[in-house]
C-alpha positions as CSV (number, residue, x, y, z in Angstrom):
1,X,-95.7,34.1,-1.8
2,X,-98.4,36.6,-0.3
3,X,-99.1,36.3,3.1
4,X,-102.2,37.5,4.4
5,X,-103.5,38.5,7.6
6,X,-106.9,38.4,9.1
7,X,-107.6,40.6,12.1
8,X,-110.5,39.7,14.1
9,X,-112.8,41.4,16.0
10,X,-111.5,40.5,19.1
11,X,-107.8,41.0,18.0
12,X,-109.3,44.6,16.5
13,X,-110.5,45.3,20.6
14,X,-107.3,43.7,22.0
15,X,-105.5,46.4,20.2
16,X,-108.0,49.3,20.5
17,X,-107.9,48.7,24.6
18,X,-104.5,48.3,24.5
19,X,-104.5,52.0,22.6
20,X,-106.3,53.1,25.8
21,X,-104.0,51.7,27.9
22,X,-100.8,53.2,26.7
23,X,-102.2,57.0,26.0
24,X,-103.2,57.1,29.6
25,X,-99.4,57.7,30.0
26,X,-97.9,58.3,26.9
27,X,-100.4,59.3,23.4
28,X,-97.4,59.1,21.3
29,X,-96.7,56.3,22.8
30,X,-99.9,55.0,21.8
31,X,-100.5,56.7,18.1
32,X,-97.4,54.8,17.5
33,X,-98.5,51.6,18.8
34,X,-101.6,51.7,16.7
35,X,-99.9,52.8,13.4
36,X,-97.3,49.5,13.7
37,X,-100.6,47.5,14.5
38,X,-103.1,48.6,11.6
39,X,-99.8,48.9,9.2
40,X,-98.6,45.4,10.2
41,X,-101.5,43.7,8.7
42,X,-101.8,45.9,5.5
């Protein structure tokens, strides 16, 4: 069985802002955070 996953807006901003959050420190840090997100759901 296929499992599909719907991202919603407000999950897409929750993850963008969380982006900003972590590359304030670390950008790495946060281009890997946003690959595993974006990838998760593909």
């Amino acid at each position: 069985m296929t499992r599909r996953i719907l991202i919603t807006s407000l999950a897409s901003q929750d993850i963008d802002r969380l982006f900003e959050y972590i590359a304030r420190n670390n950008n790495e840090a946060a281009l890997r955070f946003f690959d595993a997100t974006r990838l998760a759901h593909c």
